[in-house]
VEXMI-93124 format. One record per residue (C-alpha): residue number from 0; residue in one letter; chain; y, z, x. Coordinates in steps of 0.5 Angstrom, whole numbers, plus 2048, in hexadecimal, padded with zeros to 3 digits. Layout:
N
 num residu chaine   Y   Z   X
 NUM      a      A   Y   Z   X
...
***
This chain:
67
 num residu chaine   Y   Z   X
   0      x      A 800 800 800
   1      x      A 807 7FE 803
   2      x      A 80D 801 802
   3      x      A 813 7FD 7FE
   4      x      A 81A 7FE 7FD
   5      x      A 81B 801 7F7
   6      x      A 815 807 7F9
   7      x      A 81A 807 800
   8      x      A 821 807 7FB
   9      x      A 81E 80B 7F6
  10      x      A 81B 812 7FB
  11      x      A 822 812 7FE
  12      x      A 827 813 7F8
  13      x      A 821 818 7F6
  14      x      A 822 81C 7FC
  15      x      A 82B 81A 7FC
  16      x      A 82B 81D 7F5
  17      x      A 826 823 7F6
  18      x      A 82B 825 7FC
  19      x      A 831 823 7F6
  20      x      A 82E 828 7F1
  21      x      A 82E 82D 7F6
  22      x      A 835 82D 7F9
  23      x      A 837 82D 7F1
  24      x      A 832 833 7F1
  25      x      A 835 837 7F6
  26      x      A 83D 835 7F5
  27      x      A 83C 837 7EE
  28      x      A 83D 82F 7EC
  29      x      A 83A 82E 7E6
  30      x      A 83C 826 7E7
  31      x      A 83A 825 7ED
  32      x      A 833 829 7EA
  33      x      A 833 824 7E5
  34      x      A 834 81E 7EA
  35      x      A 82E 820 7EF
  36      x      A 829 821 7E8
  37      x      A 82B 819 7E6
  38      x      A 82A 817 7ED
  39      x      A 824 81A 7EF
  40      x      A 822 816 7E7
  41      x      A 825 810 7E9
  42      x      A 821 811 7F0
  43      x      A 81A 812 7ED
  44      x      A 81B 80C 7E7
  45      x      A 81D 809 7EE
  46      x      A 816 80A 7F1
  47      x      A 812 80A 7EB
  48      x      A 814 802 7EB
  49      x      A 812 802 7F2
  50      x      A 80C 805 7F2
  51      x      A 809 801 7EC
  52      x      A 80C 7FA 7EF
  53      x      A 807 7FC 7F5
  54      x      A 802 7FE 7F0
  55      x      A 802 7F7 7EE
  56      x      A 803 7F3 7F4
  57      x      A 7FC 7F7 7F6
  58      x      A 7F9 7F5 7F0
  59      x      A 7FB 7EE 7F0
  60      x      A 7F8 7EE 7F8
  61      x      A 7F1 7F1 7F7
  62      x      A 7F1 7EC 7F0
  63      x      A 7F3 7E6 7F6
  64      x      A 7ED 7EA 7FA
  65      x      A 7E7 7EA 7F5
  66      x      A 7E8 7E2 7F3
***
């Protein structure tokens, strides 16, 4: 299983809005709070998408495979 885009994309806005939520945490910032839980979503959305198109790709290539 390779690695795209998307699953590469989708990990690091994980990881930005986890420490974004943090710091809202620790500042008392309720905006800052809500902005790092939306992108740690659009993050997993993100590398959701990526995974299940290299899920297929492999699919498609062991299907190739057994013609």
């Amino acid at each position: 299983m390779g690695i795209n885009k998307d699953q590469v994309e989708g990990r690091v806005k994980e990881a930005a809005g986890k420490v974004q939520e943090a710091v809202g945490k620790a500042t008392g910032s309720g905006t800052q709070r809500a902005k790092g839980l939306a992108n740690q979503a659009t993050g997993t959305a993100q590398a959701t998408y990526g995974d299940a198109k290299e899920n297929l790709k492999d699919a498609a290539k062991d299907l190739d495979r057994g013609r």
